[in-house]
TISE-467523 format. One line per 8 residues: for each residue x, y, z of C-alpha. Coordinates in steps of 0.2 Angstrom, whole numbers. Example, Ala and Ser with C-alpha at 12.3 -4.5 7.8 and 13.67 -1.06 7.14 Angstrom:
BEGIN
62:-22:39 | 68:-5:36 $
//
This chain:
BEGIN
-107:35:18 | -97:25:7 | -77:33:4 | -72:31:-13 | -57:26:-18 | -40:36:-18 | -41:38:-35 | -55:43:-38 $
-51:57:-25 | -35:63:-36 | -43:57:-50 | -44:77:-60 | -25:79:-54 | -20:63:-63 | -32:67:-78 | -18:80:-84 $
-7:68:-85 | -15:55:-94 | -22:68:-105 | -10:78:-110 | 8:75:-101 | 22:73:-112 | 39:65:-112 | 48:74:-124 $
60:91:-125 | 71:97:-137 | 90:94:-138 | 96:101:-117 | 109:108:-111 | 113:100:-96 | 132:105:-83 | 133:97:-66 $
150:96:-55 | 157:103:-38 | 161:121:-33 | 177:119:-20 | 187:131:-12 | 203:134:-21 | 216:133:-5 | 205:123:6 $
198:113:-6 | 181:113:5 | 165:111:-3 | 154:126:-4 | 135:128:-4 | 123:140:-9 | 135:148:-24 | 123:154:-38 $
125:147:-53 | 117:151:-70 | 118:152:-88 | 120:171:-92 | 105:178:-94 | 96:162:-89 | 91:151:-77 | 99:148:-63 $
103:134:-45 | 110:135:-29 | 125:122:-25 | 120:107:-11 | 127:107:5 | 142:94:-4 | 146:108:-17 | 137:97:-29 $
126:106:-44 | 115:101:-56 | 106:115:-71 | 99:113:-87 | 91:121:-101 | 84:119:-116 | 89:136:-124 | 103:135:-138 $
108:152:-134 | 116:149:-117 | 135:146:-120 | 140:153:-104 | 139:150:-85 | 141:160:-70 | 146:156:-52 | 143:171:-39 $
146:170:-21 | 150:182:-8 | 169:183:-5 | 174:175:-19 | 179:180:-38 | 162:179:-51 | 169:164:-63 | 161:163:-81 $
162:147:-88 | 161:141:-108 | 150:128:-110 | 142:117:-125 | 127:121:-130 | 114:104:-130 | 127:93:-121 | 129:86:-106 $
145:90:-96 | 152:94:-81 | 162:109:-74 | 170:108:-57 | 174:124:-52 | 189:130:-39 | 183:147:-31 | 197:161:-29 $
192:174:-13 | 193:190:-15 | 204:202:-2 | 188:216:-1 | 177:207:8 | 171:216:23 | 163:205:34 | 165:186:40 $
160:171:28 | 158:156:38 | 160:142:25 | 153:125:25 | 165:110:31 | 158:94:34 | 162:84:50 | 167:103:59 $
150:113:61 | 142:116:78 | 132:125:87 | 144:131:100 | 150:147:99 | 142:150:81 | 137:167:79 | 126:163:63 $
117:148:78 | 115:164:89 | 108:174:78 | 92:159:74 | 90:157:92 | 86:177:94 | 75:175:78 | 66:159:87 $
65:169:104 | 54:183:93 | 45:174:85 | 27:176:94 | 27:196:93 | 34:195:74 | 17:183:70 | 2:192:64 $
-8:185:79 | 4:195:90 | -10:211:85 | -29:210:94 | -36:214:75 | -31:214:57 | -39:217:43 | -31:216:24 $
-37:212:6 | -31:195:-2 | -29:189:-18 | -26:172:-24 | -20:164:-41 | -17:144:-43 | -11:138:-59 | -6:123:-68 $
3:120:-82 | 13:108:-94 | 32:109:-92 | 41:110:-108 | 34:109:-125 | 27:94:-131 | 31:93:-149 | 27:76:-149 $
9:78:-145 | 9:93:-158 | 12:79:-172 | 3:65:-165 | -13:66:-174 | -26:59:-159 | -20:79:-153 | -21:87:-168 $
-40:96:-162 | -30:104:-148 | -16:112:-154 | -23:130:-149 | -21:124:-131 | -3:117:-134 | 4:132:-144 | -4:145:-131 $
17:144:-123 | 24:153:-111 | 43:155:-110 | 47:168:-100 | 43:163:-82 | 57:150:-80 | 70:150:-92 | 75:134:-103 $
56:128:-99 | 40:131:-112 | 25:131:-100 | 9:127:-106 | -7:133:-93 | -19:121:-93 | -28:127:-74 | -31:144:-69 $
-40:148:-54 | -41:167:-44 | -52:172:-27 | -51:191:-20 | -57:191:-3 | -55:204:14 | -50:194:28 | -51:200:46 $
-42:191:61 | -48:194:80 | -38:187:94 | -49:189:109 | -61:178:107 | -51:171:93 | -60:173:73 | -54:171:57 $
-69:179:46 | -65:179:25 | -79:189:14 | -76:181:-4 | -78:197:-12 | -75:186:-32 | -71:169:-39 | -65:164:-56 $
-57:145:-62 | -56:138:-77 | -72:127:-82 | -68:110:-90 | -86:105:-89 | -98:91:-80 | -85:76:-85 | -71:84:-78 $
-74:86:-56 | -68:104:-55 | -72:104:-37 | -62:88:-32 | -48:95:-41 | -49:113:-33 | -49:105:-13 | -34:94:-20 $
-26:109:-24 | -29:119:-8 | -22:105:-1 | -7:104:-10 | -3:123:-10 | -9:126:7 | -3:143:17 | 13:143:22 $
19:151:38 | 37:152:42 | 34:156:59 | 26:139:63 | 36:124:69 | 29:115:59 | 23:120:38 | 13:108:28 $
19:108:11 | 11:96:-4 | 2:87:11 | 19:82:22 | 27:92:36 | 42:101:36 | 50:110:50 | 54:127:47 $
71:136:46 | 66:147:65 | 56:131:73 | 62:131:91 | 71:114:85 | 78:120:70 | 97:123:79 | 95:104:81 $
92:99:62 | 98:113:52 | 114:121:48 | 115:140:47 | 127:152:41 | 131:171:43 | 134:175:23 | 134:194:20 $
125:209:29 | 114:222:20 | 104:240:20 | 87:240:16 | 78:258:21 | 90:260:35 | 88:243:43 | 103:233:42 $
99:214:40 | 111:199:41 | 109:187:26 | 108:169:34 | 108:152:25 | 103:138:32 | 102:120:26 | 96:100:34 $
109:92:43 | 102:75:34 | 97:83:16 | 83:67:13 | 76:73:28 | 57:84:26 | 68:99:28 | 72:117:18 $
85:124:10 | 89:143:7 | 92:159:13 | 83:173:24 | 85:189:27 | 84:195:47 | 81:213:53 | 94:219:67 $
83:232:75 | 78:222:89 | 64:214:83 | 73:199:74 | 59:196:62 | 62:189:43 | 62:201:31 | 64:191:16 $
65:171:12 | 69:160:-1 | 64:140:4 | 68:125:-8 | 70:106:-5 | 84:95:-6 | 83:83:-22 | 88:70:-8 $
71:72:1 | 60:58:5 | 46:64:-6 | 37:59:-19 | 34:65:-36 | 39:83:-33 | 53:85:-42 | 55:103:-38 $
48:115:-24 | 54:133:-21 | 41:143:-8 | 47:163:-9 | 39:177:3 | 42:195:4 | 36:206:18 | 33:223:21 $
38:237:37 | 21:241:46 | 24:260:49 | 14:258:65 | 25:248:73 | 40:244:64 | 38:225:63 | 36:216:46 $
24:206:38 | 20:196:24 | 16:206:9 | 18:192:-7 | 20:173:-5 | 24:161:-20 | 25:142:-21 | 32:132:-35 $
31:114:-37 | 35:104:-53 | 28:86:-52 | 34:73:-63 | 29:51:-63 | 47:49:-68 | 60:58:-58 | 72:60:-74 $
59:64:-85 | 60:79:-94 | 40:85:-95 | 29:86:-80 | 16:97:-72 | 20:112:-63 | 9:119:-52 | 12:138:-46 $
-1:146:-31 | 4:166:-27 | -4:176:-12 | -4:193:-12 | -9:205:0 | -16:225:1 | -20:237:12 | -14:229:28 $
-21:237:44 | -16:232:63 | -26:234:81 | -40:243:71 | -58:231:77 | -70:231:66 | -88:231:68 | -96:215:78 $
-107:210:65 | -91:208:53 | -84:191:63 | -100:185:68 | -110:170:58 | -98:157:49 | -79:160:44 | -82:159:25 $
-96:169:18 | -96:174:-2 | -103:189:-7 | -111:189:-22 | -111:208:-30 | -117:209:-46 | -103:213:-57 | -90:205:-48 $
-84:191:-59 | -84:203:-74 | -68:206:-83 | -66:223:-80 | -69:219:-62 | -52:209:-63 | -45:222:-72 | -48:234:-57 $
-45:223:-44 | -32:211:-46 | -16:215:-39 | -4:208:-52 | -13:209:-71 | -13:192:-79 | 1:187:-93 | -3:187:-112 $
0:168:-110 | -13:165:-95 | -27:176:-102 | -30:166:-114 | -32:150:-103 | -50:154:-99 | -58:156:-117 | -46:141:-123 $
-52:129:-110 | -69:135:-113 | -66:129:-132 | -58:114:-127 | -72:107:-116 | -87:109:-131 | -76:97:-143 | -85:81:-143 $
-68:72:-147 | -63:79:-128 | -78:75:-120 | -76:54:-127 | -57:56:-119 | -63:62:-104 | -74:49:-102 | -64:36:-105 $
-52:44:-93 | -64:44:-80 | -69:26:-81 | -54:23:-78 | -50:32:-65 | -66:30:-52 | -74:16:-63 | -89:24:-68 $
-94:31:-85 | -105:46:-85 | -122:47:-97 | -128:63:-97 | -135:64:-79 | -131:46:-75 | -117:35:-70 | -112:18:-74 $
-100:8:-64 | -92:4:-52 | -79:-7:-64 | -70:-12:-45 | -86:-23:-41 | -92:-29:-57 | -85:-46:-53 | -78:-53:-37 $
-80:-71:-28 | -81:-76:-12 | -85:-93:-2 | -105:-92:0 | -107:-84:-18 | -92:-91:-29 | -90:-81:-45 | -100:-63:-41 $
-105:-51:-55 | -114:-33:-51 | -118:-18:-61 | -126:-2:-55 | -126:16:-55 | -132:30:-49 | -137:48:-55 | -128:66:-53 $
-132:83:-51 | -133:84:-69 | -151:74:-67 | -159:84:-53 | -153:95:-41 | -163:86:-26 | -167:69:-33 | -152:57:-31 $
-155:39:-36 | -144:24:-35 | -144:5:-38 | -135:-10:-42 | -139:-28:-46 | -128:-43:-41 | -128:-63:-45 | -117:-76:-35 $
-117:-91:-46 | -115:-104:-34 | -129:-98:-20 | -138:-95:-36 | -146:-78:-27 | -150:-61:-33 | -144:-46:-26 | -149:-29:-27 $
-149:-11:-19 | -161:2:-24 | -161:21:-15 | -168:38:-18 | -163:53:-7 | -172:72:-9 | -157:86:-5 | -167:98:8 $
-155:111:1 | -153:109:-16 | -133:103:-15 | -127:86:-19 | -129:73:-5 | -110:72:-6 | -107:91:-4 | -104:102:13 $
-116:105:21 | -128:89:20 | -146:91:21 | -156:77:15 | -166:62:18 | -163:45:10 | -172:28:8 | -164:12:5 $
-170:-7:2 | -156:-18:1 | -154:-38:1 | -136:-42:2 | -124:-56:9 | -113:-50:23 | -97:-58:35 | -101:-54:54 $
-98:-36:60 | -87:-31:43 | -96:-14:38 | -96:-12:20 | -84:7:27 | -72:-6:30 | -70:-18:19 | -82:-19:4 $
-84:-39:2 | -88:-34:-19 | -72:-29:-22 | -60:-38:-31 | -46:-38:-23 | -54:-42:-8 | -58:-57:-14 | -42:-66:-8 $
-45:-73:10 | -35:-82:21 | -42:-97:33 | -59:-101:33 | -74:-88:31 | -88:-99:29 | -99:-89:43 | -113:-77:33 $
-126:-66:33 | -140:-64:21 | -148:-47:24 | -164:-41:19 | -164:-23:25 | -177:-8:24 | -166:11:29 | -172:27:31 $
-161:40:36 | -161:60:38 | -144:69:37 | -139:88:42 | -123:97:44 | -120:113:50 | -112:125:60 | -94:121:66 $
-91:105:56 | -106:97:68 | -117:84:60 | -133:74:67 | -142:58:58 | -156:50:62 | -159:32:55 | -173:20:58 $
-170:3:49 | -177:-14:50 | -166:-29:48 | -169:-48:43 | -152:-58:46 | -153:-74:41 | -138:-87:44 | -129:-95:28 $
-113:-105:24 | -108:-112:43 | -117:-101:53 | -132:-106:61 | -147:-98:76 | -148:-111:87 | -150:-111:107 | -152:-125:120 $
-169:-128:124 | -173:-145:139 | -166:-160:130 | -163:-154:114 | -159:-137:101 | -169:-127:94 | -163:-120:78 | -170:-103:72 $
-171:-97:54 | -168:-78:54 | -167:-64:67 | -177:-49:63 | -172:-30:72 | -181:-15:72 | -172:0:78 | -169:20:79 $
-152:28:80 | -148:44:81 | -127:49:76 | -119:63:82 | -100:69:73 | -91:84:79 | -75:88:68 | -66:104:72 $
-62:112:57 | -64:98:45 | -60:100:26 | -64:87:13 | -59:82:-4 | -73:87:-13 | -82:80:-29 | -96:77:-37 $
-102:63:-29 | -91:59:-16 | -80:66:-4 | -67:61:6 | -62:70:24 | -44:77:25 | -35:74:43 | -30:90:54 $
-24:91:70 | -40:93:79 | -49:78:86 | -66:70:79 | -80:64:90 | -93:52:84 | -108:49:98 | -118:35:92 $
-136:30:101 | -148:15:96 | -161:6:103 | -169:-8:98 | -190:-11:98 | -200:-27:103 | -213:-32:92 | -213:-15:80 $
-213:-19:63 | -209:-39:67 | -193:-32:79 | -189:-47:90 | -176:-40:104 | -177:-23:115 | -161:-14:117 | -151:0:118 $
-132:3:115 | -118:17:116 | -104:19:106 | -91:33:107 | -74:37:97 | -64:49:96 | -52:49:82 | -34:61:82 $
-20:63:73 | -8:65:83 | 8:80:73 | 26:74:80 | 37:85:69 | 51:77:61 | 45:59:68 | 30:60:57 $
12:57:63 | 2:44:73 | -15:41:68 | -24:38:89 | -43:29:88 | -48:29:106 | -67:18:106 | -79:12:118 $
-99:4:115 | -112:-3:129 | -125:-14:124 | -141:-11:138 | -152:-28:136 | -152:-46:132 | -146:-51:115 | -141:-64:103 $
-123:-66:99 | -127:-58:81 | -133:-42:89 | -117:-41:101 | -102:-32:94 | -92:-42:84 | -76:-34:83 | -70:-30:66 $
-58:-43:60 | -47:-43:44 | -44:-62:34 | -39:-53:19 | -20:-51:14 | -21:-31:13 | -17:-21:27 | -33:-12:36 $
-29:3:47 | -48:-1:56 | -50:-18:60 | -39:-33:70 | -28:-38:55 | -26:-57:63 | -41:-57:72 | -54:-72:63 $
-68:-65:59 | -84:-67:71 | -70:-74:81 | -73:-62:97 | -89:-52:104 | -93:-41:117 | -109:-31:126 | -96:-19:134 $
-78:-15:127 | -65:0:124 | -52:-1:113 | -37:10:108 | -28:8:90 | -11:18:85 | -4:19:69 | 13:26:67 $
18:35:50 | 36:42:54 | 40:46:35 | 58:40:33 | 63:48:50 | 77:33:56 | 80:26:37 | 86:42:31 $
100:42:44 | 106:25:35 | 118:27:21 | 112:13:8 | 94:15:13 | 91:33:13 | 94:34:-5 | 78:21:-6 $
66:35:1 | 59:21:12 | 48:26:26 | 44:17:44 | 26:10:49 | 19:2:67 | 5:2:73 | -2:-7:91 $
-21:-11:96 | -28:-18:110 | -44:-21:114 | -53:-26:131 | -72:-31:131 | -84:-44:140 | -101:-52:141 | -113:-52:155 $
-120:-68:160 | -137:-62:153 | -128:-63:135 | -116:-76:139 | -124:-93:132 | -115:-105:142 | -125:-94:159 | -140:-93:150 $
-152:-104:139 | -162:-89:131 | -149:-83:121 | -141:-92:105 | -125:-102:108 | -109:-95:100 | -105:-105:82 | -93:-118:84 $
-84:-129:71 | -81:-148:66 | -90:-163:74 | -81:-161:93 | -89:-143:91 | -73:-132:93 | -79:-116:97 | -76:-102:84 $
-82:-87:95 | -75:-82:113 | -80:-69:123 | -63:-58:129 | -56:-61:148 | -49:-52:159 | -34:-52:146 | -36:-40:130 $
-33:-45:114 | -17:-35:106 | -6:-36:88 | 7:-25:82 | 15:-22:69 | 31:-14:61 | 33:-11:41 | 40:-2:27 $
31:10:15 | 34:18:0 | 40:6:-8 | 39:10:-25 | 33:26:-22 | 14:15:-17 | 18:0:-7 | 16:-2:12 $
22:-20:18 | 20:-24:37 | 24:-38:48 | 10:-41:58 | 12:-51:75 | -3:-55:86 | 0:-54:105 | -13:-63:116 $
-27:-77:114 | -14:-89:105 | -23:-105:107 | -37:-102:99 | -40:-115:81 | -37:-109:65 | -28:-94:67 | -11:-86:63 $
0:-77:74 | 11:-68:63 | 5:-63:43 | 11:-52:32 | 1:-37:25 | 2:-26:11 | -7:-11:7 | -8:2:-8 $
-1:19:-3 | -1:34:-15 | 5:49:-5 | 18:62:-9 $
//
C-alpha cells in the first residue's frame, strides 16, 4: 500500500494554521530579569512570579524569568518563594522592561531551603537526592498495575484553540463570514491570552485492567468532536492528536510527550540528569508530604521542570505534580508545555492514584510569535475500585469495544455524565463549527487548502491529483506528465476506484493504472481493519528492484539522479489481491499477479547459447504470494484515504511467500522464495531511538538475474532510511541474503552538551547497513548458460551487476538533523566493493524532516 506523504499525514493539524492562525496581539506587557539572593547573590529557581491577579512563571534554573501579558490592568508583580520576603514590583503597563529582583529571607522559616548554586550540587549526602531514590525504590507498588484488577470510569476532552485574539482577521474582509467563530473568546483560562476554540472532542468510557493474564479492556460508553465536514479528515486529525496528547505516566522511565521521550522526574536514572531540591514540607489530611523541585542538569535536554509533592507515610508515592519544559529544549514548535496531575488516597489501602491529569501545549511556526495554536487534553477519572475482578466475559474479545446505547450522544446525556460541565466559551464550539462547515465560501478555502497540502482536490466523491507526480523526468522517458485520481467514501462505501494517466515525451509511450476494489466490510480500504479485495492493470516503466514504497520514480524531486540509470523496466502487469486484518494487529494478503517485463534503455535479456547470444524480448511470470504482518499493538495516523503506521516499542514481523508457475497464464519460470523482516524500534532514553530492520529472502529454483533480488539501491540526492544510499542501482543480486540496517536518531543528546551548538537545537544521525548475499551456480551466469548473463556496460563489456562474496557490502553514515527545524544532512561513506565502475564512495544526502 502506497504511504502518503508527511503532509498529508498532518495535513488537518496544519489546516488551522493556514486557515485561521494569526500573527497579531494588542499592545503586551512584557518584564523579564533575574531573581538573586540578596547576601549570596545566588541565583534562584522556581520563585513564582506573576502580575497580581494574573498570570503567572516559575524562574529557570539561572534565576532568569520571562512573563507577559496583554491585559492593561496588570501594574504590579509579585515574587513568592518559600523562606524569602513576598516582593511586589511596579511595572509599566504595555512595555517591555526588566526587573532583577534581590530576595531578602525571612528569620521564620522552619524547615531547611536548599538553594540552587551552580557548579556545587551533588548527589552526595543530599537529603532532597535521598528522598527521589526512596520515591524510585517504590515505584512498582505505587503504579496501578501493582493491583490484580481495577476498574474506573474515564472521561476525556481534547481541545484546540487560537491563542490571542486575532483582530487582524476580524477586519480583513476574506474572514468577514466568520466572525461568529473568532468573537466566541475566551479569556479566562490563561490570563493575558484571548482563546478562540476551534476543536473540541470528548469520550466517556469504563476501563478495566487485569494483571494476570495481563488485559486492558475500554467499553466506549459515548463519543462527541466537532464535525468540519467531508473536506476536512477528521479522523487524521483525531489520531494526530492522540498522538500528541498521549497518556502520561510519571511512574515510567520513560513519557512520551508531543511524539518525543522525556525521562521522568522518579526514572531510575533521574538522580543522574536532574537536579532536586527539599523546598518546604506540608499537611494534607494528616499525611505530611515534602515539596521537592527538581530541574534538568542540561536545560536543552528532553527533560522536565517543576515540583512534586511526596507522601512520608512509607509508601513514597506522588501525591501531586506539576511538569513544564525548559524554553532551552531541543524541541520543536511547542513553545509551551505544562502536564499537571492530581491524585487521590484509596481508602483500601492507603496508596494514591491518579485522579485528574491535564496537558497544555501552545504551538507556534515562529517561536517569538505572539499567536499560535494551543492544544489542551484533560483526563479525569471516577469511581476508582482496586482488586475487585470482574466478570470473564468483560476482558474477553478485543481491548476497545463501543457500545452504542441509544441515547448516549444526547445532550442531556453529557449533561448527566461528564465530570467537569463544559464552559459557556466551549459550548458553543459544536453548533459554531457546524455553521461554519455549510458556508460554501469555507468549503472553496478548504479545498484549496487541501490541494495544497496532500495534492489532491476533492469533487464530490472524487479526488483529483496527486500535484507531486503531475510532471517529473527521468532518463528513459524525459519530460513526464500524469494526472489521476481516485474516488472516496463519499462515492460508495464498498466501491473504491483509482487511476492515473501518464506520457514520457521522449519514449513517446503511454502510461496508465486503472483499479477497483470492493470493501467486504463496508470501511475505507484505507481504514483499520482491512477487508477487501482489489484488481489492478497497470503498464508502467520501472528501475530494477526499486518498489514504488521506496521510492516513487513520478515524483518530482526524485527526478535528480546521480551516475548513470539507463537500466529499465517496461511493465505490463495484471494484480489481484485480497486483504484482511484482524485480531491482534495480524494481517494476511493473498496476491496472484502476472508480470511482463520487458528490457528498455540499456538493459537487455540476453544469454550464451554455442557460438553466439541469444537475445530475448520480454520475460513473462506468473505467480501466487501469500503475506503475512504481525504488529503488536500498532496505531496508525488515520485518514480518509490513507494511513500511515506509527512506531512503538514492539517489533513488526512481515513473512512473505511466493511461488512462481510454469506455463500458467504464459509464466515462463517455476520458483518459490522466502522473505522474512522484522522491524524494531529500539527506546534508548536520553540517547534517543534506533530504528533496527533485521531481513532475510531464499529464492528455491532457477531464475533469470531480473527475478533474483536486486537489492534496493539509492542514486537520488535524498537520503532513504530503506535502501543502500551509494549502492548503483541493479548493481548487486542475490538468490539467498540477510541483511541488518540501523539508524540512530539520538535527538540532540551530545550537541546539547556543546555551548555554541546547543543553542542550534541540532540533533545527531548514523546509521550502518550491511548486507551479505550470494548466487548458486544454478543462477550464476558465468556457471551456467541457461540463465541470462548479468548487464554490462561500454564496448570492453565492464560488468554492472556483481553477485556479493564472501565480503558483505556495508556504508555508514553520520549527519545532522533539524536543521531548520526540517532538514537532515548526512555524510554517507561506503565501506566495501570499492572497485567497482562508476560508483562513489562517499555522498552527501539530505532528507526532509518535520518532527517536533
Amino acid at each position: 500500500m502506497k504511504i502518503e506523504n508527511w503532509w498529508i499525514k498532518r495535513r488537518g493539524l496544519f489546516l488551522f494554521i493556514l486557515l485561521i492562525c494569526t500573527i497579531t496581539i494588542s499592545a503586551q506587557t512584557s518584564v523579564k530579569g533575574f531573581v538573586k539572593d540578596a547576601v549570596t547573590q545566588e541565583p534562584l529557581a522556581f520563585v513564582s512570579i506573576y502580575f497580581q491577579g494574573g498570570n503567572g512563571v516559575t524562574s529557570n534554573d539561572d534565576g532568569s524569568y520571562s512573563i507577559q501579558s496583554n491585559n492593561s490592568k496588570y501594574t504590579t508583580l509579585v515574587f513568592s518563594y518559600t523562606g524569602y520576603k513576598k516582593t511586589l514590583k511596579k511595572i509599566i503597563s504595555g512595555k517591555e522592561q526588566i526587573v532583577n529582583i534581590d530576595f531578602e529571607t525571612t528569620n521564620s522559616l522552619s524547615t531547611v531551603v536548599i538553594k540552587t548554586k551552580r557548579g556545587k550540587y551533588r548527589n552526595k549526602d543530599n537529603p532532597a537526592v535521598e528522598l527521589i531514590d526512596k520515591v524510585i525504590a517504590n515505584k512498582e507498588k505505587n503504579k496501578i498495575t501493582a493491583y490484580d484488577f481495577v476498574q474506573y470510569q474515564q472521561y476525556e476532552k481534547l481541545e484546540l484553540s487560537l491563542t490571542n485574539k486575532p483582530e487582524k482577521i476580524m477586519s480583513n474582509r476574506l474572514f468577514k463570514n466568520y466572525k461568529f467563530i473568532l468573537e466566541n473568546v475566551d479569556t479566562t483560562t490563561l490570563e493575558g491570552k484571548a482563546l478562540v476554540p476551534v476543536y473540541l472532542e470528548e469520550k466517556l468510557s469504563q476501563n478495566y485492567y487485569r494483571k494476570n493474564p495481563l488485559k486492558n479492556k475500554s467499553f466506549i460508553q459515548a463519543e462527541k468532536k466537532v464535525n468540519y465536514g467531508d473536506l476536512l479528515d477528521e479522523n487524521g486529525i483525531t489520531s494526530y492528536l492522540k498522538r500528541l496528547y498521549a497518556d502520561i505516566n510519571i511512574y515510567d522511565n520513560n513519557i512520551v510527550v508531543l511524539t518525543s521521550q522525556f525521562l521522568s522526574p522518579i526514572a531510575d536514572m533521574a538522580p543522574t540528569f536532574y537536579r532536586f531540591y527539599i523546598t518546604d514540607t506540608v499537611e494534607n489530611e494528616g499525611i505530611k508530604l515534602i515539596r521537592l523541585n527538581f530541574m534538568p542538569r542540561n536545560t536543552t535536554d528532553l527533560l522536565f521542570k517543576g515540583v512534586m509533592y511526596v507522601t512520608l507515610d512509607g509508601n513514597y508515592g506522588v501525591q501531586k505534580i506539576n511538569l513544564s519544559i525548559s524554553k532551552k529544549a531541543n524541541l520543536n514548535w511547542a513553545r509551551e508545555l505544562k502536564i499537571n496531575q492530581d491524585f487521590e488516597k484509596n481508602p483500601a489501602d492507603g496508596r494514591y492514584h491518579v485522579i485528574k491529569s491535564t496537558m497544555i501545549a501552545e504551538f507556534s511556526l515562529r517561536q517569538n510569535s505572539s499567536s499560535g495554536i494551543l492544544g489542551e487534553r484533560t483526563v479525569s477519572f471516577k469511581n476508582f475500585t482496586a482488586n475487585k475482578p470482574a466478570a470473564d466475559s468483560i476482558y474477553s474479545g478485543s481491548d476497545e469495544v463501543r457500545l452504542n446505547m441509544p441515547g448516549n450522544n444526547t445532550d442531556s446525556f453529557w449533561m448527566a455524565n461528564r465530570h467537569q460541565q463544559l464552559s459557556n466559551v466551549e459550548a458553543k464550539v459544536y453548533a459554531n463549527i457546524d455553521s461554519l462547515k455549510n458556508m460554501k465560501s469555507f468549503k472553496n478555502t478548504l479545498k484549496i487548502a487541501t490541494l495544497l497540502f496532500s495534492g489532491y482536490i476533492k469533487f464530490g466523491g472524487f479526488q483529483l491529483g496527486n500535484t507531486n507526480t503531475f510532471y517529473s523526468f527521468n532518463s528513459l522517458e524525459g519530460f513526464r506528465v500524469k494526472i489521476g485520481g481516485r474516488t472516496t467514501p463519499d462515492f460508495s462505501k464498498h466501491i473504491y476506484l483509482e487511476g492515473y494517466g501518464g506520457y514520457g515525451f521522449k519514449d513517446e509511450k503511454y502510461k496508465y493504472l486503472l483499479a477497483g476494489a470492493y470493501s467486504f466490510n463496508g470501511k475505507s480500504i484505507y481504514t483499520y481493519p482491512l477487508n477487501y479485495i482489489k484488481f489492478t492493470r497497470q503498464y508502467e516503466t520501472a528501475l530494477p528492484g526499486q518498489e514504488l514504497v521506496f521510492a516513487a520514480e513520478d515524483n518530482f524531486l526524485l527526478s535528480f539522479k546521480r551516475g548513470k540509470t539507463g537500466k529499465w523496466f517496461y511493465q505490463d502487469s495484471y494484480k489481484l489481491e485480497y486483504v484482511h486484518e484482524f485480531g491482534k494487529n495480524f494481517t494476511y494478503k493473498f496476491r496472484y499477479s502476472n508480470l511482463k517485463q520487458t528490457p528498455a534503455g540499456s538493459l537487455v535479456f540476453e544469454k550464451n547459447l554455442p557460438g553466439r547470444l541469444d537475445t530475448i524480448p520480454d520475460i513473462t511470470t506468473s505467480e501466487i504470494s501469500a503475506e503475512l504482518r504481525w504488529a503488536p499493538h500498532e496505531q496508525f495516523y488515520q485518514g480518509n484515504n490513507f494511513r500511515a503506521p506509527i512506531r512503538n516499542k514492539f517489533p513488526i514481523f512481515t513473512l512473505l511467500i511466493q511461488n512462481g508457475f510454469k506455463g500458467f497464464l504464459h509464466g515462463q519460470y517455476k520458483y518459490q522464495q522466502l522473505t522474512l523482516a522484522i522491524a524494531k524500534r529500539c527506546y534508548l532514553s536520553q540517547l534517543g531511538y534506533a530504528d533496527v530492520t533485521l531481513e532475510a529472502g531464499h529464492i528455491f529454483g532457477q531464475v533469470p538475474f531480473p527475478l533474483l533480488d536486486i537489492h534496493r539501491a539509492n542514486q537520488s540526492y535524498a537520503y532513504q532510511v530503506n535502501a543502500y544510499n551509494l549502492m548503483n542501482f541493479m548493481e548487486f543480486v542475490s538468490d539467498h541474503y540477510a541483511a541488518v540496517n540501523t539508524d540512530f536518531y539520538f535527538n540532540g543528546f551530545f550537541f546539547n552538551k556543546i555551548p555554541l551548538l546547543k543553542k542550534l537545537k541540532l540533533r545527531e544521525v548514523a546509521s550502518f547497513k550491511i548486507l551479505y548475499g550470494g548466487i548458486r551456480d544454478e543462477n550464476n551466469p558465468s556457471k551456467n548458460t541457461g540463465v541470462y548473463n548479468f548487464p554490462k556496460a561500454g564496448l570492453l563489456g565492464v560488468p554492472t551487476t556483481y553477485s556479493l562474496s564472501k565480503i558483505p557490502y556495508m556504508e555508514a553514515s553520520v549527519g545532522i538533523a533539524n536543521i531548520f527545524k526540517i532538514l537532515r544532512v548526512d555524510v554517507v561513506k561506503r565501506l566495501t566493493y570499492l572497485d567497482h565502475p562508476d560508483i562513489s564512495t562517499w555522498g552527501i544526502r539530505t532528507r526532509v524532516r518535520v518532527d517536533f
